[in-house]
N, C-alpha and C positions, 0 to 999 in steps of 0.2 A: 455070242453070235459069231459067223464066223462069215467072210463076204461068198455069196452066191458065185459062181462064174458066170459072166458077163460082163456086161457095162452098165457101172453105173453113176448116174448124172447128179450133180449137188448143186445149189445155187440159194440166192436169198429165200425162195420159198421153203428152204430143208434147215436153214438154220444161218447163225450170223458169221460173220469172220469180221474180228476188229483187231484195234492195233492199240492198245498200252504205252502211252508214254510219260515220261520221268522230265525232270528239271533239274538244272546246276545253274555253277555261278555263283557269285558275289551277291546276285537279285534272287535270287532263288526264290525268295519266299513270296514271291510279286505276283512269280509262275503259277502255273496249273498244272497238276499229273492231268491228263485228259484219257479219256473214253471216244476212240472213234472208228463209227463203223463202218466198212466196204459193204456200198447197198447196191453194187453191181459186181458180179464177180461172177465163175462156174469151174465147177472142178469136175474131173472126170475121174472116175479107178476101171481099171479094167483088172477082173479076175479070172485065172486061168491055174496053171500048173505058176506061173508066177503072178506077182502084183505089179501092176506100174498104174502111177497119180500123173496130173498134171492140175497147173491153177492157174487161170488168167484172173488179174483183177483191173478193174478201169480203175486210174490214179483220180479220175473228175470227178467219182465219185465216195468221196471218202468224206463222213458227217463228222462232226462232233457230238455224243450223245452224251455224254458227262465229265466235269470237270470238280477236281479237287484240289484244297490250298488255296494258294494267292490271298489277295487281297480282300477280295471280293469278289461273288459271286459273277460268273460267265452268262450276258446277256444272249440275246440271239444275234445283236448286231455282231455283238464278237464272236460267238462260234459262227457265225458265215464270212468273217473276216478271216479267220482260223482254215479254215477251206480255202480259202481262196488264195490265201498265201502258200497251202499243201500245194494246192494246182499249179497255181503260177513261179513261185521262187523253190519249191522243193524237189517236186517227182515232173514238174514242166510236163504233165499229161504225157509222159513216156508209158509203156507200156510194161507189165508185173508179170512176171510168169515164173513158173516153177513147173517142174521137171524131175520125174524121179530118174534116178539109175538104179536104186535097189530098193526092195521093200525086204526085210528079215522081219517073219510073224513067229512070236512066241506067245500062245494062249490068245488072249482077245486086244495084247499089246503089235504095236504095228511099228519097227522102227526104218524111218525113210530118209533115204540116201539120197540127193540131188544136185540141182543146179537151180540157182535162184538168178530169174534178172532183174536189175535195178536202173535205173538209169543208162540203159543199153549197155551194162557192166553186167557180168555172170561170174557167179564163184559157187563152192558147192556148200552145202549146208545138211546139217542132220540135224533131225528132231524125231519125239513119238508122240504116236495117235493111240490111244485107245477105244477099242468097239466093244460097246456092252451090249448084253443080250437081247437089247430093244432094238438095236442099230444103230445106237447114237455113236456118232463117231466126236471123241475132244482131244485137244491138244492146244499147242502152243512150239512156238519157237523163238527164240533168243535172237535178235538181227543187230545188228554193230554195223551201224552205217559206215562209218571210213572202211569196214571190209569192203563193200561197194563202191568204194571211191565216193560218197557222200558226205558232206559235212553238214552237222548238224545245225538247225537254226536257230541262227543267234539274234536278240534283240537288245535296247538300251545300251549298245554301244558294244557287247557281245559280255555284259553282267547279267544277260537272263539267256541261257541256253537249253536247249531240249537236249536231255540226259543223250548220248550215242548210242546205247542200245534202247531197241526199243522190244515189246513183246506183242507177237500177232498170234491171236487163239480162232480155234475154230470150235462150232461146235452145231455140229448138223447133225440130223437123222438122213442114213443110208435107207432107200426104198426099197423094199421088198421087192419091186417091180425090176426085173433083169432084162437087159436086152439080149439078142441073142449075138454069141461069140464071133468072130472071123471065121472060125471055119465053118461054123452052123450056117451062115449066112452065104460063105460060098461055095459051102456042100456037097 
């Protein structure tokens, strides 16, 4: 598939965007790899003679939907503890966005050029998406918090730490349904 020209809209109804994270430390094994999802978010692409993305995602709301490792199994009280502490001591309900500057498509591969903000910090970042012929759009990208100026969180004295990079995937269906272009619209 190849994107329509238009615009067009993604969000939790077209598919998930979570965030992969890892454990170190001395505790290591006390930790959890976690699973967790962005259940509010929206990305746009607009297709033309070029591509350009953008992604807002709310920091408040980011789930835990699975964890692996540790010691034992992650209650509910703790994966809402796990949030809470994302909210309050990590991304402080700052706001997520991404920004492309360049999209280069080869075949149904898509590689995008940008700017990522984090904690009101921007730096640029590349990753690829791939569109297969149903519309689904996947990917993933590599994020290394101190690139951000963020440090990762540490617990038990900072013998249990969340790994520095962390990995955010998406993985939507683009809609058939096209909006009509800027210029069609002011005609």
């Amino acid at each position: 598939m190849t994107l329509e020209p238009g615009i067009h809209t993604l969000g939790p109804a077209d598919g998930t965007l979570t965030v992969l994270t890892g454990k170190g430390g001395a505790a290591a094994k006390a930790g959890h790899n976690l699973i967790i999802e962005v259940t509010r978010w929206s990305a746009k692409i607009e297709a033309g003679d070029t591509i350009s993305m953008a992604l807002m995602a709310d920091p408040r709301s980011l789930r835990v939907v699975d964890a692996s490792g540790g010691i034992s199994p992650l209650g509910e009280e703790e994966r809402a503890g796990i949030a809470q502490t994302i909210d309050e001591e990590v991304l402080k309900g700052l706001p997520i966005r991404f920004r492309s500057s360049r999209v280069e498509v080869s075949g149904s591969r898509l590689e995008v050029h940008g700017e990522l903000e984090l904690m009101r910090f921007r730096a640029p970042i590349e990753f690829a998406l791939n569109l297969s012929g149903d519309g689904r759009l996947t990917g993933s990208a590599m994020i290394r918090q101190t690139d951000w100026k963020m440090k990762p969180y540490s617990a038990l004295f900072g013998t249990l730490k969340v790994a520095d990079v962390v990995e955010v995937q998406i993985d939507a269906r683009v809609s058939a349904t096209v909006a009509a272009t800027r210029s069609e619209r002011d005609g």
